[in-house]
mmCIF file of the N, C-alpha and C atoms, coordinates in Angstrom:
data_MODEL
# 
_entry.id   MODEL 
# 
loop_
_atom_site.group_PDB 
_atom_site.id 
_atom_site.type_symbol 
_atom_site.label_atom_id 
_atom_site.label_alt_id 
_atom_site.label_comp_id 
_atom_site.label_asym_id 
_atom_site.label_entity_id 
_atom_site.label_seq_id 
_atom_site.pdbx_PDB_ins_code 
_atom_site.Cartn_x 
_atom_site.Cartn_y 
_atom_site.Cartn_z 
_atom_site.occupancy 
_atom_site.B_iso_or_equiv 
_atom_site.pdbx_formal_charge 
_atom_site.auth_seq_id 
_atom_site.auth_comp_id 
_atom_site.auth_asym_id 
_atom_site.auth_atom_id 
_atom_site.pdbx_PDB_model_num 
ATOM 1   N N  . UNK A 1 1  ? 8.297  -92.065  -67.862 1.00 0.00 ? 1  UNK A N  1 
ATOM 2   C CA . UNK A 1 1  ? 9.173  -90.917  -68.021 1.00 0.00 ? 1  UNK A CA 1 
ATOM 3   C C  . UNK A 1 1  ? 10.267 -90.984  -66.948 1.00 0.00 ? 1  UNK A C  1 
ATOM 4   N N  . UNK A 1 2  ? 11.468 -91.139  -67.244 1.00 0.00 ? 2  UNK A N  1 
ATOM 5   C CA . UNK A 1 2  ? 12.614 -90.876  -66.435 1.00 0.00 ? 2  UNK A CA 1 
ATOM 6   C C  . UNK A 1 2  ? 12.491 -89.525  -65.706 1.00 0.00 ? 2  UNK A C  1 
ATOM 7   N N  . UNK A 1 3  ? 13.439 -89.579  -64.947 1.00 0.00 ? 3  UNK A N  1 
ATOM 8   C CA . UNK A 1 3  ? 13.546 -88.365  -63.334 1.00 0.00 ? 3  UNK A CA 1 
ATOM 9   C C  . UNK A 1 3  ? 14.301 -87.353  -64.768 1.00 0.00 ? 3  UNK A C  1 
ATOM 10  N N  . UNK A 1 4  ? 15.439 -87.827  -65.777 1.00 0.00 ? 4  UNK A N  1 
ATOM 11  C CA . UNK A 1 4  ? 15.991 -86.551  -66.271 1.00 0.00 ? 4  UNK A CA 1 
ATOM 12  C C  . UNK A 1 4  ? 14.957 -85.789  -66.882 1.00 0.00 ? 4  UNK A C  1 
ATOM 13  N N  . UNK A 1 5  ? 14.017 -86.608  -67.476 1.00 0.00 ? 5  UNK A N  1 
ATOM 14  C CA . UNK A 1 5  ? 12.791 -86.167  -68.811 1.00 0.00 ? 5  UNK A CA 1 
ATOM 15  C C  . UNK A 1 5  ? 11.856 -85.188  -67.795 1.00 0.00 ? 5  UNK A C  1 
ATOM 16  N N  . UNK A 1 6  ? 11.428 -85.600  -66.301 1.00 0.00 ? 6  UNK A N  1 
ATOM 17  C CA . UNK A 1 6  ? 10.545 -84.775  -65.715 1.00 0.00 ? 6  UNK A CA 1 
ATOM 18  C C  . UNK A 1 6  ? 11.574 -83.696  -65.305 1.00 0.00 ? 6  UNK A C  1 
ATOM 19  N N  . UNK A 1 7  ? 12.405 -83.292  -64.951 1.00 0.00 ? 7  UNK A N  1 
ATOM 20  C CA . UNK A 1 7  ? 13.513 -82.027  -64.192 1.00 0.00 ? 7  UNK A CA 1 
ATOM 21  C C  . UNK A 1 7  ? 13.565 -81.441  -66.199 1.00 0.00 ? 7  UNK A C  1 
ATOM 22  N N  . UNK A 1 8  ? 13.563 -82.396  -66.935 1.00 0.00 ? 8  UNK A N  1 
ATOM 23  C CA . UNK A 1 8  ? 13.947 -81.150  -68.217 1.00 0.00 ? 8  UNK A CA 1 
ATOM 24  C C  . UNK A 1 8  ? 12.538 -80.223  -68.126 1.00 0.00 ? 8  UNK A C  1 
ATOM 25  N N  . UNK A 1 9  ? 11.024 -81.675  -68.360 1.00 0.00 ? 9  UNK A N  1 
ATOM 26  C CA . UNK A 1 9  ? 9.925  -80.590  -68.511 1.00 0.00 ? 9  UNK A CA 1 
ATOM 27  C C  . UNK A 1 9  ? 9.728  -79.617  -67.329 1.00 0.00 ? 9  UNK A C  1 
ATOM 28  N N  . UNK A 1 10 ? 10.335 -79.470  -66.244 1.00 0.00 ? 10 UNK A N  1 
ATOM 29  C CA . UNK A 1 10 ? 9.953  -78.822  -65.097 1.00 0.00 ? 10 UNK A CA 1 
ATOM 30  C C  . UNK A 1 10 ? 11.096 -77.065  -65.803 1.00 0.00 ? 10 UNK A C  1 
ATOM 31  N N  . UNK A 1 11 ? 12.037 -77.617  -65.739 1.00 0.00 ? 11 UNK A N  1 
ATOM 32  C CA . UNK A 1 11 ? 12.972 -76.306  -66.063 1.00 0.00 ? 11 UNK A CA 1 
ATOM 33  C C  . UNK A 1 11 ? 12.981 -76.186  -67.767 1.00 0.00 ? 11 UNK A C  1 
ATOM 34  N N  . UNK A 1 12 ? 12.595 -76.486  -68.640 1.00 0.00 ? 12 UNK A N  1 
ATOM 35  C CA . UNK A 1 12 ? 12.749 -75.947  -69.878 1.00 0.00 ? 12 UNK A CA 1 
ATOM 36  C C  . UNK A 1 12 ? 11.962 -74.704  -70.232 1.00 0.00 ? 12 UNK A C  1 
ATOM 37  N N  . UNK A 1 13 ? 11.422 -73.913  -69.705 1.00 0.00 ? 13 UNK A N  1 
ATOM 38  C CA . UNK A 1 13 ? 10.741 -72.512  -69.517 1.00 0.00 ? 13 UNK A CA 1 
ATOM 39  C C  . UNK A 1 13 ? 11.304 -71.408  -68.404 1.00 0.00 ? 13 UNK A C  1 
ATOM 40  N N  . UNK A 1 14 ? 12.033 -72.008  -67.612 1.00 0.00 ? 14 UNK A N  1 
ATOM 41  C CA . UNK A 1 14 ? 12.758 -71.072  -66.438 1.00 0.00 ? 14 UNK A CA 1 
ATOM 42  C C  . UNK A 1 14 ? 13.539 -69.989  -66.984 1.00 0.00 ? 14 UNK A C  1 
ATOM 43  N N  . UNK A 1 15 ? 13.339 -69.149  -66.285 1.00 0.00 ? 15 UNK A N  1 
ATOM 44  C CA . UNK A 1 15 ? 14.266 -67.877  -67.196 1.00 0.00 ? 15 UNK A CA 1 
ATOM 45  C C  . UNK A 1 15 ? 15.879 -68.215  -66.806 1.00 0.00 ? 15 UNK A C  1 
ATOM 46  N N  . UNK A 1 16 ? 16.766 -67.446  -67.699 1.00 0.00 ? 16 UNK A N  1 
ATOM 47  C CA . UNK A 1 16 ? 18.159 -67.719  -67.812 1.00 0.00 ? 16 UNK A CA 1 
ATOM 48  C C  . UNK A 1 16 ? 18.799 -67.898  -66.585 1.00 0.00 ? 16 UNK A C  1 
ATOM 49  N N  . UNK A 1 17 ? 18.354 -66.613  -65.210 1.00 0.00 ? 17 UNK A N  1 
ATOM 50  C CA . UNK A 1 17 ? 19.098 -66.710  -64.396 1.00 0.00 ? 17 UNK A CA 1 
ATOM 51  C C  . UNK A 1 17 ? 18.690 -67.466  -63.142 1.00 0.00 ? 17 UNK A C  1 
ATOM 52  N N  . UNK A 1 18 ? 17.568 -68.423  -63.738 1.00 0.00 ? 18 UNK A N  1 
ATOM 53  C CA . UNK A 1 18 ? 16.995 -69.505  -62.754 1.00 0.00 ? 18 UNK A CA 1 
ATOM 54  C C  . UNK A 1 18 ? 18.059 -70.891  -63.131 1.00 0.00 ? 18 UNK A C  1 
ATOM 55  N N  . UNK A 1 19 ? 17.964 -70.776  -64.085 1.00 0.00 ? 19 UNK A N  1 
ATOM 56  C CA . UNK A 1 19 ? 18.729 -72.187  -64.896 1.00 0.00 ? 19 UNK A CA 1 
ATOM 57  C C  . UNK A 1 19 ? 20.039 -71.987  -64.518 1.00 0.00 ? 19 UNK A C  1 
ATOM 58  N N  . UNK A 1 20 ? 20.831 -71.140  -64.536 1.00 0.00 ? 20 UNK A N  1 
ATOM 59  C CA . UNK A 1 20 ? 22.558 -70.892  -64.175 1.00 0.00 ? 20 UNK A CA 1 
ATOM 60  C C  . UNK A 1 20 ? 22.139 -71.063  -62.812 1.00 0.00 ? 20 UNK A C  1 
ATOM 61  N N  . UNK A 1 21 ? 21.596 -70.522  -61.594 1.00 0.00 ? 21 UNK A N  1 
ATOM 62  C CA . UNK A 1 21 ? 21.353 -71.626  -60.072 1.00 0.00 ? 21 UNK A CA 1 
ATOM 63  C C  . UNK A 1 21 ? 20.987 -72.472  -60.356 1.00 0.00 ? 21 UNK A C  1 
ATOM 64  N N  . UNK A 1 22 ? 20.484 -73.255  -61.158 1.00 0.00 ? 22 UNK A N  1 
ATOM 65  C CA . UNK A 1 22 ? 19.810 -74.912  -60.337 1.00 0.00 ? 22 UNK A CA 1 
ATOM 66  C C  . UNK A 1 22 ? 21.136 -75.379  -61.461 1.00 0.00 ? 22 UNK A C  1 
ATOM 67  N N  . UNK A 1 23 ? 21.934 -75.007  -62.621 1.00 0.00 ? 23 UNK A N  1 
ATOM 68  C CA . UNK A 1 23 ? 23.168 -75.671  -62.910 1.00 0.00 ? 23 UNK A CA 1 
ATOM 69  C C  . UNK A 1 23 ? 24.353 -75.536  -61.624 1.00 0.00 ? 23 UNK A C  1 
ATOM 70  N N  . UNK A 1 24 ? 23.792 -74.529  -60.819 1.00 0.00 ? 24 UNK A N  1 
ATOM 71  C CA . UNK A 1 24 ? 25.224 -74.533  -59.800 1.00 0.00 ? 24 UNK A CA 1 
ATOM 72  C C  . UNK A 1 24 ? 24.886 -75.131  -58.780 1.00 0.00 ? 24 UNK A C  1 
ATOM 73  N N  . UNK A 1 25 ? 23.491 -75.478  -58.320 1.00 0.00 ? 25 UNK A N  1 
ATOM 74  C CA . UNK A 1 25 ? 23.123 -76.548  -57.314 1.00 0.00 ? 25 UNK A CA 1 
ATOM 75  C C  . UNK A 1 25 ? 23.796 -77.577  -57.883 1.00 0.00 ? 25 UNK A C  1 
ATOM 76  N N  . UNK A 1 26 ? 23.395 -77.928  -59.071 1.00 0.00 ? 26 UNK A N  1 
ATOM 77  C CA . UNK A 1 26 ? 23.625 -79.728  -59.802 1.00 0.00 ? 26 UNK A CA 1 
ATOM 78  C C  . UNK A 1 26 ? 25.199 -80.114  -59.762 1.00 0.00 ? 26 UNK A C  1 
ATOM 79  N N  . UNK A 1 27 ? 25.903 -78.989  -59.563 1.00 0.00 ? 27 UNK A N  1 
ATOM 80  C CA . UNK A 1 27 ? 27.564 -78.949  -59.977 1.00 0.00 ? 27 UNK A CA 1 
ATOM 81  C C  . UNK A 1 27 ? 27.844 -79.473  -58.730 1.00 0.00 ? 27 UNK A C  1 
ATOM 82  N N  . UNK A 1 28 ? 27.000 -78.720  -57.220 1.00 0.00 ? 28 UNK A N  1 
ATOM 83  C CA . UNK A 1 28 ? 27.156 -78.901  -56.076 1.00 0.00 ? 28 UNK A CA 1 
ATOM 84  C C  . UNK A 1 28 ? 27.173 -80.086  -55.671 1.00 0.00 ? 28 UNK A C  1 
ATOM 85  N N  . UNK A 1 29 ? 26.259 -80.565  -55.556 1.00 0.00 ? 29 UNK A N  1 
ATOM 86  C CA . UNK A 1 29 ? 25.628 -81.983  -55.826 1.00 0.00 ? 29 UNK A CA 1 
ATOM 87  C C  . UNK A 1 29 ? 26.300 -83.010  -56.175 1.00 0.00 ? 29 UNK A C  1 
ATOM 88  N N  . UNK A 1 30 ? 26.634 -82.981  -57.427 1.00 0.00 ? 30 UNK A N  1 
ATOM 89  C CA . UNK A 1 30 ? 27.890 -83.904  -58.014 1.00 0.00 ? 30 UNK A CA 1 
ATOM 90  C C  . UNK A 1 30 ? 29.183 -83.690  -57.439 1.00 0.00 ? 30 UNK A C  1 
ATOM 91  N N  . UNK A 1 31 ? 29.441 -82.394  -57.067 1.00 0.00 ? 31 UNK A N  1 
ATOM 92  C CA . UNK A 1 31 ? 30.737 -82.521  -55.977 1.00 0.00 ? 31 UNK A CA 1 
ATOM 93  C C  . UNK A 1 31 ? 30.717 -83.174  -55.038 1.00 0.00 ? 31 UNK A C  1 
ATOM 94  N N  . UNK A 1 32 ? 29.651 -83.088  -54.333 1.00 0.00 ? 32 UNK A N  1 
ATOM 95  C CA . UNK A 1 32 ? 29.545 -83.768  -53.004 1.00 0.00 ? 32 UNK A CA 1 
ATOM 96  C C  . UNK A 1 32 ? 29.738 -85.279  -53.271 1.00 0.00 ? 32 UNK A C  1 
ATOM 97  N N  . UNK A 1 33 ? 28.843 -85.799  -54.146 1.00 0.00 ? 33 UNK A N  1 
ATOM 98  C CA . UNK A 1 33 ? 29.367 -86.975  -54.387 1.00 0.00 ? 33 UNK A CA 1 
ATOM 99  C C  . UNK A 1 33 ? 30.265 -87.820  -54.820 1.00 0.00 ? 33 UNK A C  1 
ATOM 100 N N  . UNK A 1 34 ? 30.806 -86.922  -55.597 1.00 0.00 ? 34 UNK A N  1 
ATOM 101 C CA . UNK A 1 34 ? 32.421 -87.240  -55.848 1.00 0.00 ? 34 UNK A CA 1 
ATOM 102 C C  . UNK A 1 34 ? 33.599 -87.388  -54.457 1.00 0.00 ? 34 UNK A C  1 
ATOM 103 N N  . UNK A 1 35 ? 33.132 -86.317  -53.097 1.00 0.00 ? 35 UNK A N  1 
ATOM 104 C CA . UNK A 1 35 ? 34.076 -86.312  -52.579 1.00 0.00 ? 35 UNK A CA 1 
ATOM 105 C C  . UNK A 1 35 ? 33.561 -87.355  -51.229 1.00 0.00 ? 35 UNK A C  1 
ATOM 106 N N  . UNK A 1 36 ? 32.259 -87.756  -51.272 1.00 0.00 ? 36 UNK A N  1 
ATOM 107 C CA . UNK A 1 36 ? 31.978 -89.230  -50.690 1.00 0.00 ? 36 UNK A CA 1 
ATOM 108 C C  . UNK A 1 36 ? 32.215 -90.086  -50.926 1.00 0.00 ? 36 UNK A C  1 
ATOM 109 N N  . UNK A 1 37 ? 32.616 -90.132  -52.106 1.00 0.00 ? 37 UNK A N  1 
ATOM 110 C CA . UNK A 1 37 ? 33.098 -91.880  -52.990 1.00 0.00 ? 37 UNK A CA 1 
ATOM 111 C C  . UNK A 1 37 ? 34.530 -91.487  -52.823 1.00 0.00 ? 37 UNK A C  1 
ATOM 112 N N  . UNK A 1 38 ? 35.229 -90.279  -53.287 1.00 0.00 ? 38 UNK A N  1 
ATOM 113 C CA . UNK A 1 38 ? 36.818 -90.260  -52.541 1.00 0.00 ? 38 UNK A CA 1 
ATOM 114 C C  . UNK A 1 38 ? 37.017 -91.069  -51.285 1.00 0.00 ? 38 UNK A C  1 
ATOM 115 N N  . UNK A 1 39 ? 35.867 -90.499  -50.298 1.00 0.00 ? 39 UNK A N  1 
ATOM 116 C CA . UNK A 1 39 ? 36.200 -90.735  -48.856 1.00 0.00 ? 39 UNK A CA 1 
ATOM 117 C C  . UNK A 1 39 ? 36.072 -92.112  -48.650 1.00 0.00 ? 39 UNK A C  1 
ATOM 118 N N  . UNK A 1 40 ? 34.916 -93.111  -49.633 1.00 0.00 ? 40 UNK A N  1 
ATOM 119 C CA . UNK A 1 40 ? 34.771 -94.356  -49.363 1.00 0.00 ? 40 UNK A CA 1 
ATOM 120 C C  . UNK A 1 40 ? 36.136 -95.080  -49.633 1.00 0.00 ? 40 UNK A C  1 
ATOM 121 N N  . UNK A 1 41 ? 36.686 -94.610  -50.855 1.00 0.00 ? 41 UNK A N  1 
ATOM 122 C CA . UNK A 1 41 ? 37.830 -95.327  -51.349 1.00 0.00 ? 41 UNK A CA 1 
ATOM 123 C C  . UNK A 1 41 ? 39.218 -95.292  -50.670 1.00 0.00 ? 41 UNK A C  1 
ATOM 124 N N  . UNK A 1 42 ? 39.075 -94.100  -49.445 1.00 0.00 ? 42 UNK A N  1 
ATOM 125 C CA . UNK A 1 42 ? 40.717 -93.804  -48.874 1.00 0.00 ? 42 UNK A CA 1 
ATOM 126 C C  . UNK A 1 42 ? 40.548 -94.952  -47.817 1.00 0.00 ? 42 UNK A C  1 
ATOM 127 N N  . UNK A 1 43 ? 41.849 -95.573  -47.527 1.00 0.00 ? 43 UNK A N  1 
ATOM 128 C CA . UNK A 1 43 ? 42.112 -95.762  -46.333 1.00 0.00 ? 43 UNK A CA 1 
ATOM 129 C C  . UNK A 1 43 ? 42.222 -94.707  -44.996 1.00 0.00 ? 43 UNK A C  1 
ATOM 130 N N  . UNK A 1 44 ? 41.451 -95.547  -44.010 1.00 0.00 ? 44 UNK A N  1 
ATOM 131 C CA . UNK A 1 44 ? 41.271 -94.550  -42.715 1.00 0.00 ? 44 UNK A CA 1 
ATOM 132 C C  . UNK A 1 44 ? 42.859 -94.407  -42.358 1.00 0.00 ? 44 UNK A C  1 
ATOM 133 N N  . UNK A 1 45 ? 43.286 -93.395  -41.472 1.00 0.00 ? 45 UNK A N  1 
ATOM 134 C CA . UNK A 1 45 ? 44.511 -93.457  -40.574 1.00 0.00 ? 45 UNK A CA 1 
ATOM 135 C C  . UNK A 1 45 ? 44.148 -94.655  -39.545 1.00 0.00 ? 45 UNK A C  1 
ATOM 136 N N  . UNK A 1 46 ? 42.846 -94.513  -39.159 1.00 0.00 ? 46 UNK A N  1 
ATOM 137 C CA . UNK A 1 46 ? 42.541 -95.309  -38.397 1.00 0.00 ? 46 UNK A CA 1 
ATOM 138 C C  . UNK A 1 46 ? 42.840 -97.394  -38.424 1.00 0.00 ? 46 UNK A C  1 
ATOM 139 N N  . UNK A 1 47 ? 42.758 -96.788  -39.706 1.00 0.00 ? 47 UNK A N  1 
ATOM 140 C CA . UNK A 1 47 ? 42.599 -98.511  -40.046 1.00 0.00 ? 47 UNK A CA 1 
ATOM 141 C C  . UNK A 1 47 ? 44.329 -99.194  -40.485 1.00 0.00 ? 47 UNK A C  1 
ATOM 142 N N  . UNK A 1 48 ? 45.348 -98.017  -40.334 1.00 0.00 ? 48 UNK A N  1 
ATOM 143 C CA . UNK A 1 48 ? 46.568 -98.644  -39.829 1.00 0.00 ? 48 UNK A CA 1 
ATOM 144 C C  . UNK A 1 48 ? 46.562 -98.891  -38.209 1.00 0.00 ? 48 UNK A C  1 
ATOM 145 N N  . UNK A 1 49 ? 46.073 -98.570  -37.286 1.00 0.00 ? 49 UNK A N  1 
ATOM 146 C CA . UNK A 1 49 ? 46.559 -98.903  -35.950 1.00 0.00 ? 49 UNK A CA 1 
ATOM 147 C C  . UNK A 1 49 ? 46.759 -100.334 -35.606 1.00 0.00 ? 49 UNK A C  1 
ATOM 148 N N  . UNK A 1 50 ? 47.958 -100.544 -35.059 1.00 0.00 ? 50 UNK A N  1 
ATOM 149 C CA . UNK A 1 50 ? 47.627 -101.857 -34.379 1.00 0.00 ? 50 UNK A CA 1 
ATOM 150 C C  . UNK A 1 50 ? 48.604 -102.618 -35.772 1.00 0.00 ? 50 UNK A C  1 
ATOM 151 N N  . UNK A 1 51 ? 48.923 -101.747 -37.121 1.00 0.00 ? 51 UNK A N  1 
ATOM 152 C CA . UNK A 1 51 ? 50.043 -102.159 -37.872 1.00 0.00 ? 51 UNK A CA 1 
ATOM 153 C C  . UNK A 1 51 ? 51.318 -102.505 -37.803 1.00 0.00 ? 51 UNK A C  1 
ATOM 154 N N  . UNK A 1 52 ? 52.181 -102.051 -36.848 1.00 0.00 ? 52 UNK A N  1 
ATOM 155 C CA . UNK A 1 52 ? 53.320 -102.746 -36.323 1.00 0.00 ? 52 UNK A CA 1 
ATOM 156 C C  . UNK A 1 52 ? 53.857 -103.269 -34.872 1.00 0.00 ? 52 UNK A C  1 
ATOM 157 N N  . UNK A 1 53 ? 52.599 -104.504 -34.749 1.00 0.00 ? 53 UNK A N  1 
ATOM 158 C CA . UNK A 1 53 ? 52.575 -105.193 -33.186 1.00 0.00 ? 53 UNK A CA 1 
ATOM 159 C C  . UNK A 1 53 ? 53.553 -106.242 -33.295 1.00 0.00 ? 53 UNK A C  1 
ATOM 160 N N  . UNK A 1 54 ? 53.712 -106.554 -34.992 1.00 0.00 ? 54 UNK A N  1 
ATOM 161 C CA . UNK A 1 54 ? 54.681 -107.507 -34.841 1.00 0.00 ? 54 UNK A CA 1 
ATOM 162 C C  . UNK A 1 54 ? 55.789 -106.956 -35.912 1.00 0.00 ? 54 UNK A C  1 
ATOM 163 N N  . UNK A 1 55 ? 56.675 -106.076 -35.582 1.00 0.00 ? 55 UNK A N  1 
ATOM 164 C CA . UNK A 1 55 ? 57.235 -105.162 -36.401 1.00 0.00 ? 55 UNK A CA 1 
ATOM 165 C C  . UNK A 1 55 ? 58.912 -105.440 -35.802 1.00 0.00 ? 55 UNK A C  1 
ATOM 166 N N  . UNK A 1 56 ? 59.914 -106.143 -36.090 1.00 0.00 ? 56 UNK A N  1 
ATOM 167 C CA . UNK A 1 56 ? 61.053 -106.008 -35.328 1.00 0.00 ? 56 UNK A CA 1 
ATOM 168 C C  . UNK A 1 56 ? 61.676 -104.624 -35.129 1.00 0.00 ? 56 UNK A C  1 
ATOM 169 N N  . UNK A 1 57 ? 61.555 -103.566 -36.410 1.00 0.00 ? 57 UNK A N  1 
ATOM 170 C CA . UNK A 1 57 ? 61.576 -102.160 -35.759 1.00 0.00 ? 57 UNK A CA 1 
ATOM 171 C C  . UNK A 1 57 ? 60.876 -101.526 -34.657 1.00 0.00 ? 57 UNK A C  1 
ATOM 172 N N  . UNK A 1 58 ? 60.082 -102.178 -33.875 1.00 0.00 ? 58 UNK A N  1 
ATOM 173 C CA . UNK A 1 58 ? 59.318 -101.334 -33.242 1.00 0.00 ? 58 UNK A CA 1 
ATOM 174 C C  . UNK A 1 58 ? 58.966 -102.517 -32.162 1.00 0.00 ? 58 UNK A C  1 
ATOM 175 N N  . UNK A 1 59 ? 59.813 -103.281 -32.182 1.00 0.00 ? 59 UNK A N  1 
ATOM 176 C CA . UNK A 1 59 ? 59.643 -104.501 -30.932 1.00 0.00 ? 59 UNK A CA 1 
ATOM 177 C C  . UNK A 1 59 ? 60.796 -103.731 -29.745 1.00 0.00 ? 59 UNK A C  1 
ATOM 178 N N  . UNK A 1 60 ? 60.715 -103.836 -28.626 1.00 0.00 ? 60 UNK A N  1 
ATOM 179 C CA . UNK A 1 60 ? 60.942 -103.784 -27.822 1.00 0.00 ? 60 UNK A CA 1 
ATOM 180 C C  . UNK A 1 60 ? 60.801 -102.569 -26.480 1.00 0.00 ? 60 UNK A C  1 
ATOM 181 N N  . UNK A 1 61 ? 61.572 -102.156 -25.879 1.00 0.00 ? 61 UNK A N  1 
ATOM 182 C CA . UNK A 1 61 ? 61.511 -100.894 -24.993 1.00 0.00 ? 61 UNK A CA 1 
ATOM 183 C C  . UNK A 1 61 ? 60.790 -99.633  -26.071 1.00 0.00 ? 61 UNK A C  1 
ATOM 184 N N  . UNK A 1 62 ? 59.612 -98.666  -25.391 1.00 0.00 ? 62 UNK A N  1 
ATOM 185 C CA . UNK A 1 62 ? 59.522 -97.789  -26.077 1.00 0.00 ? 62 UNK A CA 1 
ATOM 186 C C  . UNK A 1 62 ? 60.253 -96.863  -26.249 1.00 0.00 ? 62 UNK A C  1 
ATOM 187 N N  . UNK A 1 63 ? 60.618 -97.020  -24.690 1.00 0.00 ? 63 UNK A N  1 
ATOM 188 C CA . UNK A 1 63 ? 61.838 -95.555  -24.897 1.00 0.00 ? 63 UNK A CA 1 
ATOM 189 C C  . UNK A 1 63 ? 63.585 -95.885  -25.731 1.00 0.00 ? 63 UNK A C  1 
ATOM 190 N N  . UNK A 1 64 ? 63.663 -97.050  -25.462 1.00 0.00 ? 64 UNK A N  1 
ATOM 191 C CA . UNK A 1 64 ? 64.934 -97.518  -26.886 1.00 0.00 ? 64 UNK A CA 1 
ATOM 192 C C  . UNK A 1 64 ? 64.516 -96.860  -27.798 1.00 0.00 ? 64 UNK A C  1 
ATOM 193 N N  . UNK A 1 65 ? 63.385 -97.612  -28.130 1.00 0.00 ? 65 UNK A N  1 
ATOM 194 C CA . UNK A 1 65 ? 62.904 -97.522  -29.534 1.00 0.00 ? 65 UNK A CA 1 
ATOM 195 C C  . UNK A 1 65 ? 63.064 -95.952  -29.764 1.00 0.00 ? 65 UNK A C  1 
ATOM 196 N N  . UNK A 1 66 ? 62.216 -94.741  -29.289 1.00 0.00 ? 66 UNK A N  1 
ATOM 197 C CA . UNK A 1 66 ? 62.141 -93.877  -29.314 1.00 0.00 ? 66 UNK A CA 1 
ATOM 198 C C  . UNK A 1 66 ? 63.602 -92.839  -29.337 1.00 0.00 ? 66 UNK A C  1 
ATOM 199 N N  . UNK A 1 67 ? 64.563 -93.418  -28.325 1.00 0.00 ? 67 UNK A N  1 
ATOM 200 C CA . UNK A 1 67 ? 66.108 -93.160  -28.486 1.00 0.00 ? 67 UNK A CA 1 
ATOM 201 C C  . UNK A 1 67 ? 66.352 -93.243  -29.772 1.00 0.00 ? 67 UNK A C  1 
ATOM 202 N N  . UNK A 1 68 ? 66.593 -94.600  -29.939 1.00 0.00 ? 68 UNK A N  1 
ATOM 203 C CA . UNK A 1 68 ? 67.202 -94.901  -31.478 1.00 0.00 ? 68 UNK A CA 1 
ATOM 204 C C  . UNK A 1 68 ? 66.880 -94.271  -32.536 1.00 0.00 ? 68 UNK A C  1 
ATOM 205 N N  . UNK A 1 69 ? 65.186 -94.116  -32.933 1.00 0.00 ? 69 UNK A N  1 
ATOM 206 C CA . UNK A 1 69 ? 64.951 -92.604  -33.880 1.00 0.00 ? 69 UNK A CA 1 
ATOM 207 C C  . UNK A 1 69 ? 65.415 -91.524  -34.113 1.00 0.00 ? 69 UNK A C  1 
ATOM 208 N N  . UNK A 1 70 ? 64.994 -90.939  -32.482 1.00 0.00 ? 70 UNK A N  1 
ATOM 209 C CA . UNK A 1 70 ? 65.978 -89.586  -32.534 1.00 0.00 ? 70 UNK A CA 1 
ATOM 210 C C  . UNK A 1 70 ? 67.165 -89.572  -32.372 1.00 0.00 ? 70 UNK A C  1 
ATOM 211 N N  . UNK A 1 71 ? 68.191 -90.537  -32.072 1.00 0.00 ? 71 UNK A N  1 
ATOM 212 C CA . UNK A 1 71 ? 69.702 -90.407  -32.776 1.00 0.00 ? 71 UNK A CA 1 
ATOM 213 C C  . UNK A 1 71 ? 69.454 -90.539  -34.245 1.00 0.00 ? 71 UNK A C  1 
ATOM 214 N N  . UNK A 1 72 ? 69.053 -91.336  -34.518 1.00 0.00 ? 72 UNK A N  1 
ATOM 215 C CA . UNK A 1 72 ? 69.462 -91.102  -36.446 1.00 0.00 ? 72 UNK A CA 1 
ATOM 216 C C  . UNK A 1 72 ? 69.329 -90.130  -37.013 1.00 0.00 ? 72 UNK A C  1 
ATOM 217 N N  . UNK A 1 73 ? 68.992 -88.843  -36.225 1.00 0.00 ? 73 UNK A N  1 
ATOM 218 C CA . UNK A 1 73 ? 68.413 -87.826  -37.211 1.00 0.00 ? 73 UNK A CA 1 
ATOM 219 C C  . UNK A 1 73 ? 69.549 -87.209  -36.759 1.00 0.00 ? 73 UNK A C  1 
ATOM 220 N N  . UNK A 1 74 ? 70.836 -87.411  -36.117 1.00 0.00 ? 74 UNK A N  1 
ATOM 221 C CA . UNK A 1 74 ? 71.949 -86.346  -35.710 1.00 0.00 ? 74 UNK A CA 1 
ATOM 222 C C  . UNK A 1 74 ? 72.981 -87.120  -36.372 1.00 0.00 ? 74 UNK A C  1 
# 
């Protein structure tokens, strides 16, 4: 007997407003796992660092560098 076949014979006698909670646990449940497999699939912020070491925008003086940005925005 499968895990669904034993959870049906366990709840197929539960009264109505037992069954609408353990459907809103199960909803829960499946959210959560949906938004763990999101999280597996994103790239970290983390896992850009260390992305433009060899970047000619971003080679040289920091504070140039940092100049030159904030002029372009005037």
């Amino acid at each position: 007997m499968t895990t669904a076949e034993k959870l049906y014979k366990v709840v197929e006698n539960l009264p109505e407003s037992v069954l609408a909670e353990l459907l809103d646990f199960a909803e829960f449940l499946r959210g959560k796992m949906n938004v763990k497999q999101i999280y597996l699939n994103k790239e970290l912020l983390i896992d850009l660092a260390g992305g433009l070491e060899n970047s000619a925008t971003f080679a040289g003086d920091p504070l140039v560098i940092q100049k030159r940005l904030r002029d372009e925005w005037n």
